[in-house]
C-alpha positions in Angstrom: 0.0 0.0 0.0 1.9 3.2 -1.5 1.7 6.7 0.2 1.1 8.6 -2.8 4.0 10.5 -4.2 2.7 13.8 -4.6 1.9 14.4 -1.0 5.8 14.6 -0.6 5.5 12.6 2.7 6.4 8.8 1.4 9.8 8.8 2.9 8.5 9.9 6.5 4.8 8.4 7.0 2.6 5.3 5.9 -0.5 4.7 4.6 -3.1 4.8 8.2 -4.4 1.0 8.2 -6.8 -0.5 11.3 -7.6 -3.9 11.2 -8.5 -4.3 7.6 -9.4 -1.2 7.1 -7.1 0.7 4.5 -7.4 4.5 4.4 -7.0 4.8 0.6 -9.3 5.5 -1.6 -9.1 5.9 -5.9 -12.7 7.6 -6.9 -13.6 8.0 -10.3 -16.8 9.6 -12.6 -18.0 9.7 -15.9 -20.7 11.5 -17.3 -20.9 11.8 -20.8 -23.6 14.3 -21.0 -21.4 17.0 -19.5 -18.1 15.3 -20.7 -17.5 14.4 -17.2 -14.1 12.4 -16.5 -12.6 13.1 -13.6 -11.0 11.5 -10.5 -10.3 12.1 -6.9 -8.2 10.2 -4.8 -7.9 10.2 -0.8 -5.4 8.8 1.8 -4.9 9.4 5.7 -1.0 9.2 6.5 0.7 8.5 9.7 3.9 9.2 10.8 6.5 6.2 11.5 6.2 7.0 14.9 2.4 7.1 14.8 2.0 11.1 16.4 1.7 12.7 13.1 -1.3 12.4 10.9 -1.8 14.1 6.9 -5.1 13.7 4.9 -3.5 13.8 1.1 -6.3 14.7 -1.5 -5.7 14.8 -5.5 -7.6 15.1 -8.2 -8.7 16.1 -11.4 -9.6 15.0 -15.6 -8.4 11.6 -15.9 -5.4 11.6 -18.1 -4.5 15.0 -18.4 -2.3 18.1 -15.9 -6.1 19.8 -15.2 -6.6 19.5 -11.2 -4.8 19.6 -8.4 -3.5 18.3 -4.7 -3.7 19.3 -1.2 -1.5 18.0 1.9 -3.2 18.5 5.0 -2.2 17.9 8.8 -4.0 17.0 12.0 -3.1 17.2 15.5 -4.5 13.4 16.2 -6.0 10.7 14.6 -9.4 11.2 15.5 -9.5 14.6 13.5 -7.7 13.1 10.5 -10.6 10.0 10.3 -13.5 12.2 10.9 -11.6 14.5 7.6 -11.5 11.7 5.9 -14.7 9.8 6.3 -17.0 14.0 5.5 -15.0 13.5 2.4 -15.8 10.4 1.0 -18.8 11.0 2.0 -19.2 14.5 0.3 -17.8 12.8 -3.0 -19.8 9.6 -2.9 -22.8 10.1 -0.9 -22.3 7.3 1.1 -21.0 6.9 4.5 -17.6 4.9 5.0 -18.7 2.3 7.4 -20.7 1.2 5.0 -18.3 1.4 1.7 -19.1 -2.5 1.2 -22.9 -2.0 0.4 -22.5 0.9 -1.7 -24.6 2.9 -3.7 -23.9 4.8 -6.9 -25.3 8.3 -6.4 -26.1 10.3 -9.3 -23.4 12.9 -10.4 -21.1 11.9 -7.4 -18.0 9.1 -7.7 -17.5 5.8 -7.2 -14.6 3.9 -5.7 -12.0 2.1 -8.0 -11.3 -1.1 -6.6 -7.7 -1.5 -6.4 -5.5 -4.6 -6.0 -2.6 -4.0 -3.5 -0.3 -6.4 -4.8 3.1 -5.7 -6.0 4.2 -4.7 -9.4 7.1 -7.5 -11.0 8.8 -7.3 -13.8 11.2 -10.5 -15.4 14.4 -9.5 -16.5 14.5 -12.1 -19.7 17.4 -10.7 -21.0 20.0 -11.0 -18.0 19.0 -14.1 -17.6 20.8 -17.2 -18.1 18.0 -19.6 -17.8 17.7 -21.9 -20.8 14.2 -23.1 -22.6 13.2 -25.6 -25.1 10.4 -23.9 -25.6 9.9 -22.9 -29.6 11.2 -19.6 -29.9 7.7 -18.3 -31.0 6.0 -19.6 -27.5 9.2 -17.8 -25.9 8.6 -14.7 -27.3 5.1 -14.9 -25.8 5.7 -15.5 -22.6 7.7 -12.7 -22.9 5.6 -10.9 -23.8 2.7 -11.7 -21.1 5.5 -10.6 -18.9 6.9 -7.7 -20.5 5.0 -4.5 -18.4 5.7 -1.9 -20.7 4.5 -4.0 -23.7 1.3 -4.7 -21.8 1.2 -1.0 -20.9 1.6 -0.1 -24.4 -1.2 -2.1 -25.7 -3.7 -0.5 -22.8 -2.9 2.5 -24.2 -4.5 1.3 -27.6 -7.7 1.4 -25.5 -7.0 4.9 -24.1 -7.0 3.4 -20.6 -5.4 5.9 -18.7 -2.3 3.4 -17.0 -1.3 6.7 -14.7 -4.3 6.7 -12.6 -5.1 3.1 -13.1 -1.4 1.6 -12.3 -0.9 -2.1 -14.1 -1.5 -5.5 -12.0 -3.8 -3.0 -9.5 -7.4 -3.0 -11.0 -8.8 -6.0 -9.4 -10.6 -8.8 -10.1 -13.9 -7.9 -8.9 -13.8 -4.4 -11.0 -13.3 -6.1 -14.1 -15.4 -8.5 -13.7 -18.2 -5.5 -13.0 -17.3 -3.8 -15.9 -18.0 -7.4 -18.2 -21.6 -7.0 -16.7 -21.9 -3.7 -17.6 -20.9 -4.6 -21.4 -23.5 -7.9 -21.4 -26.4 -5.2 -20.4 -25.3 -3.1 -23.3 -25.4 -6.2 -25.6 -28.7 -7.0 -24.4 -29.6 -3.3 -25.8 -28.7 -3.5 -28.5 -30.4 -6.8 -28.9 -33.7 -5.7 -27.7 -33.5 -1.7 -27.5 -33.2 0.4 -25.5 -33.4 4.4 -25.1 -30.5 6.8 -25.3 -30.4 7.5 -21.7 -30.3 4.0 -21.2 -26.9 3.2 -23.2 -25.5 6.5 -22.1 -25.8 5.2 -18.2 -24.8 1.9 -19.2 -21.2 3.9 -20.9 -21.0 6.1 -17.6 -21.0 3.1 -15.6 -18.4 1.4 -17.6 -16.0 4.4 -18.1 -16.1 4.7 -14.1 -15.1 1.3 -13.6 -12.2 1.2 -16.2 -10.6 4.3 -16.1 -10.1 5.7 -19.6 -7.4 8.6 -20.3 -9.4 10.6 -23.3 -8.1 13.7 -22.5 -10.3 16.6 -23.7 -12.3 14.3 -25.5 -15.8 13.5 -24.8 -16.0 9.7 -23.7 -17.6 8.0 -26.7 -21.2 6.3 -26.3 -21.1 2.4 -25.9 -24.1 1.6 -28.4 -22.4 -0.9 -31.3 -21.4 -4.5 -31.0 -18.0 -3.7 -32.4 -17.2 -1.2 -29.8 -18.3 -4.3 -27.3 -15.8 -6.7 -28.7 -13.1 -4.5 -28.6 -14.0 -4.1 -25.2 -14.3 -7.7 -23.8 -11.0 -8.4 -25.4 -9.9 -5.4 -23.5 -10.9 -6.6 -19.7 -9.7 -10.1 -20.9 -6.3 -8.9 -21.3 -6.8 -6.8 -18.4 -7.7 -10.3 -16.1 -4.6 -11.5 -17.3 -2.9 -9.5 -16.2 -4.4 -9.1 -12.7 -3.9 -12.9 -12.7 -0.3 -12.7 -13.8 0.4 -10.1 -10.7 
């Protein structure tokens, strides 16, 4: 669990963490009507010696410099949770004790659910292992392991891999984000109103961050934008999997 680096405070505190609660939190929103894509980010920090405490706030258009940061310090941890918990709430609508039964509020965010596990990376050309693997199913693996190639192809999907680090969406997100896609299919099966597949593409832009910049997020409405899609969150299991 990182402290974010642009509250300036890694080298000296730590992420606040009680029980299983983890005081980090990645928000995101899309709105397509307004061209809404933006993202907000909270942490409580804690000294090394536990007498200090910072709420760290950023946020801004996902995938561009428009936004900003704020470093903020409390004289005990009681004032730092209570800072913390108005504003999730004010950017949510929901209360943080109950996070896990959540409910998406019109106009306001919703969390990102991030996987803490590490990044890794295989150094394939230092090493002296041997294979009598074909050289093609070589160069795959490589591949599959190769971060910056997988980054590169995310970027083909305008994810945005800055807010949306590789190996940390999880499992659960992206498996939300394939249900959203199946209720678009079924729309365009059946039909289904405007509003309807522009919720449906809110919904999914929120879950799977997408770096457009300036752009307006593009309506989910054809089965071609779908496939792209699926192939998309199945490369993006992958790699949760492979992390």
């Amino acid at each position: 669990l990182t402290v974010d680096p642009g509250s300036g405070l890694e080298s000296i505190c730590k992420v606040f963490v009680s029980g299983n609660e983890k005081y980090s939190v990645v928000l995101g929103v899309t709105d397509l009507n307004t061209n809404r894509n933006a993202f907000y980010k909270i942490q409580l920090l804690v000294s090394e010696d536990e007498r200090r405490f910072w709420i760290y706030r950023a946020w801004g258009r996902t995938g561009t410099s428009i936004g900003g940061d704020k470093t903020e310090g409390f004289a005990n941890l009681e004032r730092a949770q209570a800072n913390f918990k108005a504003t999730y709430f004010e950017k949510t609508g929901n209360e943080w004790e109950n996070r896990h039964d959540f409910v998406k509020k019109p106009g306001l965010f919703y969390p990102i659910d991030i996987s803490y596990a590490g990044d890794a990376k295989v150094d394939w050309e230092s090493s002296k292992a041997t294979s009598n693997l074909p050289k093609a199913t070589q160069e795959l693996i490589k591949l599959i392991f190769d971060i910056d190639s997988m980054k590169k192809t995310m970027l083909e999907f305008d994810l945005d891999m800055e807010k949306m680090p590789l190996g940390k969406l999880s499992k659960d997100q992206i498996n939300k984000a394939f249900d959203v896609l199946n209720e678009i299919s079924h729309y365009i099966k059946y039909g289904a109103t405007e509003m309807d597949f522009i919720d449906a593409s809110n919904r999914f832009y929120t879950l799977i961050p997408h770096n457009f910049g300036m752009r307006s997020p593009p309506i989910l409405n054809e089965l071609y934008q779908l496939n792209d899609l699926n192939s998309m969150l199945n490369t993006l299991l992958q790699i949760e999997c492979a992390y």
